[in-house]
Every structure is written in C-alpha cells, then in structure tokens.
Residue, then its C-alpha position, 0 to 999 in steps of 0.5 A: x922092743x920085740x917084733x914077730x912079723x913072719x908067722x903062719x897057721x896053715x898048719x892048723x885053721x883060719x879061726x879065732x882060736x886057732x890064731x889066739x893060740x899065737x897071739x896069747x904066746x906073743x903077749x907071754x913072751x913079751x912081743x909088742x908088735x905081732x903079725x901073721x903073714x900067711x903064705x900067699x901061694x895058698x890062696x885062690x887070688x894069686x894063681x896068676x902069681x905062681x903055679x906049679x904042681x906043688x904049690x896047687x895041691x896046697x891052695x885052698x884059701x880064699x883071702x875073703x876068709x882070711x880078711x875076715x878072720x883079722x876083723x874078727x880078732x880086732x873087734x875081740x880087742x885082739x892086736x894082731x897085725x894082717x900082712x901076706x908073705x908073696x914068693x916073689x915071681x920074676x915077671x909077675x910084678x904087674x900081677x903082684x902089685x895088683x894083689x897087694x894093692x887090693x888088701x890093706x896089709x899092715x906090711x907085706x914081705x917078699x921071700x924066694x923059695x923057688x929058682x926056676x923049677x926048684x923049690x930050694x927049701x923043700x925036702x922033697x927038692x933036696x936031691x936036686x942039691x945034689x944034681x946042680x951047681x951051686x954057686x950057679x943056684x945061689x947066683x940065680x937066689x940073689x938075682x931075684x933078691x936084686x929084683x925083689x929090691x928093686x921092685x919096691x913092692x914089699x917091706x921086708x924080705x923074708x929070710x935072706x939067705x934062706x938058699x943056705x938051709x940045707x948047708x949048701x954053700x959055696x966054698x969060693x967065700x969071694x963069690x958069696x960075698x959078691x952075691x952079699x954086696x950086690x943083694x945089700x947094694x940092691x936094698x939099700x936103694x928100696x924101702x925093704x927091710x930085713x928080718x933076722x929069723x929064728x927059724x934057721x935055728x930050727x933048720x938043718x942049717x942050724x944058724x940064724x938068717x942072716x948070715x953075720x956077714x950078711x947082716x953086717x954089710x945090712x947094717x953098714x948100708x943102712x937097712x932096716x931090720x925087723x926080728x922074725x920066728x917065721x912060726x908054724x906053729x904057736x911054741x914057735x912064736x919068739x923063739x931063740x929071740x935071745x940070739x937074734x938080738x945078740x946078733x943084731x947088737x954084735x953087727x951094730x944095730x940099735x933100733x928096729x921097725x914096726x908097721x902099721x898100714x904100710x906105714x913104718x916106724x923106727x923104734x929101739x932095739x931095748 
C-alpha cells in the first residue's frame, strides 16, 4: 500500500481546484491513502509558536479557510486526509498541544527546519554553513529530534534527517551515529513514526531522508514508518516512490501506517 502524508499547496491556493490537481495524481499514481499537511508557520493561529522575520513575511492564512477547504473536498466525494506540519519549537509545547488540540487533523508531523536562529534548510541561510561548526549544529538538530519524541505531540516527524540537505555532514562517522542512537532511542519510546521522503531527491543532498543508517536503527528499534514525497507542487506527488520502498525492504520493513483522525493503523508495505 502507498501513503503520501507530507504535501503543500502554498505554492498555488486553498481552493478545490488547486488541491484537486494533487488528489487526481495521487490516484494516478496509485496512492490509497493521500494527505495534505500545510505548513503551520503560514497560518495566522500559530504566531505564539514560531516568529521570526522570515516566517512573518510568509504568514497569511487563517486555518478557518483552510478547515474549510477539506469540507469542501470531502462533500465532492474527494479522499483527502487534513493534517498540519508544526516546526517543532523547544519551549512552546504549552502553545503546540493548544493548536493541535483545537483541529481535528487525521494526523500531525513535527519537523525542525530551525536550530536557533538558523533556518537550516533555506537557501537564503546557506552561507551560515559555512560560519558555523557542524557537528555543533547537527548536536543541536537531534537534540530537538530527542525533544520532539519526547514530546508525544505528533505522528510523524518529517524528514529526519533533513539537517543533511546541503551535504553538510560530519566527517567523525562515531559522532553521527551518536546522534542517530539517540534520535532512535528517543522515538522508539513515543508514538511517532518516521517518513522515508523523496524530497531528498530532489534536494542538492541527492539521497532519500533517511539516511540507510538511520533508517536501519528505525527499523531495529521498532519505529513505524510512513512514505512521504513532501510535494510543492502536483508532478511531486509520488515521486522516486520506487526507491523509498527499495530502501524500506532493504533495512527490513514490511508494513507502514496509515492515519485516521489520529488514529493509526498498520498495514503491509505490498
């Protein structure tokens, strides 16, 4: 069975067509279980969450309208599953579990695209790379991936290893896999799976999140699984799916999850 659960249309609108775009190439690409999972820094409901000067020239939604679009496509018949994606805030746990609580996501993922003040995946940080220590920043990643887990507040962490995306990576392989048994360890013990994503792909890292080694220590510690494309736009959808299920049976996975009103179920890979 194929999941999509990681998808966005803020490159486009919250309208019915636009959102059908990605529904029709989820079902022509054979995808059972599809969602959308904007991301939550553009809506107007989580400014006590995360603000900095980036993420405030990008919000301009109001959840109303978003809730609203997911009526809309459900009474056209349309199977499409509402979740959020939360950048996870240390210290805002109070103000995340409030946000989440009040909507009635299928499922919600918690991602880190910030550690501190450096937004670790945008272009316009990248020279920041370069000025900083990098097992320092990637210490500082799984720290927040520990705390995430800890947390218990989401279903799936998004890309886990997305710290990787500008091929910035230590080169002492002890210290990564450190930070690897401890980011395991830690969701082993909560309820949230993991998403092996495409989008790495499609990223100057060139290499599916996550890392085999990664992935593999999932997989022995029992951690679920979800397949991902993290789409922007609707070609996205299901992309290099082929490999993310080659690397899903290598380390020795089976069987994924799907999610229903926070509820989720296993179901096989095939």
């Amino acid at each position: 069975m194929r999941t999509d659960y990681h998808n966005h249309l803020e490159r486009g609108s919250l309208t019915l067509e636009y959102l059908k775009q990605f529904t029709d190439e989820a079902a022509k690409k054979g995808i059972q279980h599809f969602g959308i999972s904007e991301h939550a820094y553009h809506f107007y409901q989580t400014k006590d969450i995360l603000s900095n000067p980036w993420v405030e020239e990008r919000r301009y939604y109001d959840m109303k309208d978003y809730v609203d679009l997911f009526k809309e496509a459900w009474n056209h018949g349309i199977d499409v599953k509402m979740s959020i994606e939360m950048d996870y805030t240390p210290g805002k746990h109070a103000e995340m579990k409030r946000f989440i609580d009040t909507y009635d996501f299928d499922y919600v993922i918690g991602s880190i695209h910030w550690v501190d003040d450096f937004g670790i995946d945008l272009k316009e940080f990248l020279h920041e790379w370069d000025r900083r220590d990098v097992n320092e920043v990637y210490e500082k990643y799984f720290d927040q991936v520990v705390t995430l887990a800890q947390s218990n507040l989401f279903d799936i962490v998004g890309h886990l290893d997305l710290v990787k995306i500008f091929k910035y990576v230590p080169g002492d392989e002890e210290f990564l896999m450190k930070q690897y048994e401890r980011a395991t360890d830690a969701l082993s013990s909560s309820k949230t799976c993991v998403e092996i994503s495409t989008a790495g792909l499609r990223k100057p890292v060139g290499e599916l999140y996550p890392d085999e080694r990664l992935l593999s220590l999932c997989f022995q510690k029992n951690i679920p699984i979800v397949l991902s494309s993290d789409a922007h736009i609707p070609g996205d959808v299901g992309a290099d799916y082929d490999q993310a299920i080659a690397l899903a049976e290598k380390v020795g996975y089976s069987s994924l999850m799907t999610f229903q009103k926070g509820e989720r179920k296993e179901v096989p890979l095939k």
